[in-house]
Backbone as a ProteinNet text record, in pm:
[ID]
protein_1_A
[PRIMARY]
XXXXXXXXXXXXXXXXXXXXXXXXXXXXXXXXXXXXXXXXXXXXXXXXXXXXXXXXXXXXXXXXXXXXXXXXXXXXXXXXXXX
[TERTIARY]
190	330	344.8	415.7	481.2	554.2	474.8	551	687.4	764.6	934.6	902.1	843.2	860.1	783.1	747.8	652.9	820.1	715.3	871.4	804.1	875.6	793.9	768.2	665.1	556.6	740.5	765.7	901.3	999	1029.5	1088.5	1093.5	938	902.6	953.4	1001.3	1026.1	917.7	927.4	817.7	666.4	584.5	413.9	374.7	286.2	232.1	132.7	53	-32.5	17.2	-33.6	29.3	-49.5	-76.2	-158.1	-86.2	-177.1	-99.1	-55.9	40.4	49.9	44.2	83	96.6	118.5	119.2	90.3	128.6	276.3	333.3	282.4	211.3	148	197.5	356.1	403.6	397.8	306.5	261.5	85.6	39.3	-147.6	-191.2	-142.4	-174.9	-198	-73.3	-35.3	-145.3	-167.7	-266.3	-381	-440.4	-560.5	-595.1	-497.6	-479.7	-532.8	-448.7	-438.8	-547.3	-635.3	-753.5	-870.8	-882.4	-983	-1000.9	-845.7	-854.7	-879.5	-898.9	-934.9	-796.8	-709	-567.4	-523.7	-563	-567	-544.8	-474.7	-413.5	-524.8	-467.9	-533.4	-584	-587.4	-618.4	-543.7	-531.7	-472.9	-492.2	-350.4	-303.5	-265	-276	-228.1	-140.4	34.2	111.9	137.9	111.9	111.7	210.8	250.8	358.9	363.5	485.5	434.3	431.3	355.6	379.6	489.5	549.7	635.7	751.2	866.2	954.4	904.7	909.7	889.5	720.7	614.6	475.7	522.1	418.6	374.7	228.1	233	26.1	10.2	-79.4	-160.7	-327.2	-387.4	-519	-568.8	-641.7	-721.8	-769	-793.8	-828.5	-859.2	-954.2	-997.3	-1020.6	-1063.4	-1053.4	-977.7	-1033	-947.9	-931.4	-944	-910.9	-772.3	-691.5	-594.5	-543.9	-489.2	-449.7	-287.9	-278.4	-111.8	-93	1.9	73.4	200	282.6	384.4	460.4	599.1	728.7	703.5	647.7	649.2	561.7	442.7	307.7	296.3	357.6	412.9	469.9	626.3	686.3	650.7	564.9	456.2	391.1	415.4	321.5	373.8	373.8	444.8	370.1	411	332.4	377.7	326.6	394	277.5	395.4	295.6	201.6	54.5	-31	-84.7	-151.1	-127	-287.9
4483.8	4510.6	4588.3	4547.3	4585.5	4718.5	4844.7	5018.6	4968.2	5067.1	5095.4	5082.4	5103.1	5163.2	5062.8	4955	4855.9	4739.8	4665.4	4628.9	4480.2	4345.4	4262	4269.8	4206.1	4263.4	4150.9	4111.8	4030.2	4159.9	4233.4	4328	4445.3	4495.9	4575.9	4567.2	4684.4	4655.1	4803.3	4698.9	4788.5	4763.8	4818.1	4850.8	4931.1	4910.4	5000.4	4992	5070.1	5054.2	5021.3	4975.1	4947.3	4865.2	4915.2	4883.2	4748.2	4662.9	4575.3	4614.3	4573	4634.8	4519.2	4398.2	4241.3	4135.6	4019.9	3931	3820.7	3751.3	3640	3531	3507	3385.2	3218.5	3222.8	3147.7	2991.5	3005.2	2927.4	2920.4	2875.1	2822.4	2802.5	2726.8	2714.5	2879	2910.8	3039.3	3171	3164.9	3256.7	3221.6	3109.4	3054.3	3093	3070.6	3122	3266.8	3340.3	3445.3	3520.8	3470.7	3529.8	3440.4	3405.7	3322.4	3404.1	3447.2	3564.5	3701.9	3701.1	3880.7	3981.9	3893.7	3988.2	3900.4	4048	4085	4255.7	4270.8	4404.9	4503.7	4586.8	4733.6	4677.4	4621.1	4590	4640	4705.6	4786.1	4657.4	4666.8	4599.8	4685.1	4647.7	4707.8	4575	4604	4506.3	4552.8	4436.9	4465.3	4369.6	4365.5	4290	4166.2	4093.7	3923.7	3920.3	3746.7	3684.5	3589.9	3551.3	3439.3	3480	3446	3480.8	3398	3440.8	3388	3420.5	3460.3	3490.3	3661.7	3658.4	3801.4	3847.3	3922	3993.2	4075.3	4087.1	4193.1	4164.3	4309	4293.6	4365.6	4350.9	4366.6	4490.7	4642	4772	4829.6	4829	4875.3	4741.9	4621.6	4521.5	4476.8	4435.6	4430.8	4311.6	4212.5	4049.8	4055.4	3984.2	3969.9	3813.6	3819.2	3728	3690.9	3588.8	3552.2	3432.5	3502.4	3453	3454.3	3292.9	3282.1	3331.9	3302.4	3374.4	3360	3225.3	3154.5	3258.2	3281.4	3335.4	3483.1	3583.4	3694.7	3749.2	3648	3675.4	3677.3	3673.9	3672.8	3783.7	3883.4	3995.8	4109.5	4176.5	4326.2	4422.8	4531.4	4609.7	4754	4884.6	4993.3	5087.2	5180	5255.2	5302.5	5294.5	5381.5	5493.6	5615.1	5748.4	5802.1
-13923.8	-13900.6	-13770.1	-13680.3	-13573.7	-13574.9	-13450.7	-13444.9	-13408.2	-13499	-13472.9	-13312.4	-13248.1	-13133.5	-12990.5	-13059.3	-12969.8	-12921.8	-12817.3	-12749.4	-12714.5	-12674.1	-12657.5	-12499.8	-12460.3	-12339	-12209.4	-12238.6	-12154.2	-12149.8	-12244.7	-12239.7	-12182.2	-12100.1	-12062.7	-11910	-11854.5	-11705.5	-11607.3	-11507.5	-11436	-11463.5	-11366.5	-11432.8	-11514.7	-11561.8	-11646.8	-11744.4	-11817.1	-11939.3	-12056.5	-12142.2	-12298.7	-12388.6	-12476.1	-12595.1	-12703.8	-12706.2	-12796.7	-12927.1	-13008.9	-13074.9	-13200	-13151.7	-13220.7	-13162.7	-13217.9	-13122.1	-13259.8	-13176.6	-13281.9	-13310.5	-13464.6	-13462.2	-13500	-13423.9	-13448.8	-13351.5	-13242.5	-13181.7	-13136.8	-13231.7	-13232.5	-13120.1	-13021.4	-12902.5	-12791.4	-12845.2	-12724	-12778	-12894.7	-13005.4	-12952.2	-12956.4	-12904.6	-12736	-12684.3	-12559.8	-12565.6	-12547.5	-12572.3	-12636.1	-12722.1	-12768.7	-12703.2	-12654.6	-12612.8	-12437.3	-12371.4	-12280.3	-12317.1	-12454.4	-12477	-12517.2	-12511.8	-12565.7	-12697.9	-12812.8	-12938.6	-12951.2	-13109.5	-13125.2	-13108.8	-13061.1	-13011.7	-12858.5	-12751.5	-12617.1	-12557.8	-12510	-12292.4	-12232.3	-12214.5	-12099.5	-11972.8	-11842.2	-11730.5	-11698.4	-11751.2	-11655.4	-11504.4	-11405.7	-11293.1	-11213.7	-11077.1	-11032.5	-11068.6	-11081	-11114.7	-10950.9	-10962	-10841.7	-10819.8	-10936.7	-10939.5	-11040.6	-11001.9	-11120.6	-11265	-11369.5	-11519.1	-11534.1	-11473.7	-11468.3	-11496.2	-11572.6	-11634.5	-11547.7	-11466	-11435.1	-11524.8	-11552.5	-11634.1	-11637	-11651.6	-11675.9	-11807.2	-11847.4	-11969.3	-11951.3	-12003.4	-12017.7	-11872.5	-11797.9	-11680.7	-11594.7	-11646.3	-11542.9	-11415.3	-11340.3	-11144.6	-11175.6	-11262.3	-11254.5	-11328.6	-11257.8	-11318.7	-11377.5	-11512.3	-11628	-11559.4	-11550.8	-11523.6	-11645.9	-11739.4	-11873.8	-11831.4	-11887.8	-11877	-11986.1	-11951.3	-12017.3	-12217.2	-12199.9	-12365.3	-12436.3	-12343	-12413.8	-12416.2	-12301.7	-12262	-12402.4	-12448.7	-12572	-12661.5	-12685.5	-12848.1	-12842.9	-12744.3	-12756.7	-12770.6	-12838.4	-12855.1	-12830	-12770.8	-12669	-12712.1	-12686.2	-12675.5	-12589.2	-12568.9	-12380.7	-12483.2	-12363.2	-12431.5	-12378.6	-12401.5	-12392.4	-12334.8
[MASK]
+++++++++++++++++++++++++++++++++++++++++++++++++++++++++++++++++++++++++++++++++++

């Protein structure tokens, strides 16, 4: 179950750190995705600038490689800052 307080990762504005908090398993494909890159609950994310409008950047805990997830796959993820 999803914190009162987690937000979906589309929702978030600006950069920043944030811990997954869930991740909607209402599309198999985007789940598969998505874990097969290493983002699953409890993972740090660093969202970072997009390059393109509707692209999400982010990298995975301390990693310099950066993941570009679109808008569909972005929305399945619920996020809250982490500390």
């Amino acid at each position: 179950m999803a914190k009162k307080n987690s937000v979906l990762l589309t929702q978030v504005i600006g950069k920043g750190t944030f811990e997954v908090d869930s991740i909607s398993d209402r599309d198999a494909a985007i789940v598969k995705l998505l874990s097969t890159s290493g983002i699953a609950h409890g993972v740090k994310l660093r969202l970072r600038e997009p390059q393109a409008e509707g692209v999400y950047a982010v990298s995975i805990g301390g990693s310099a490689q950066v993941l570009h997830l679109s808008r569909e796959a972005a929305d399945t993820i619920r996020v809250h800052p982490s500390h």
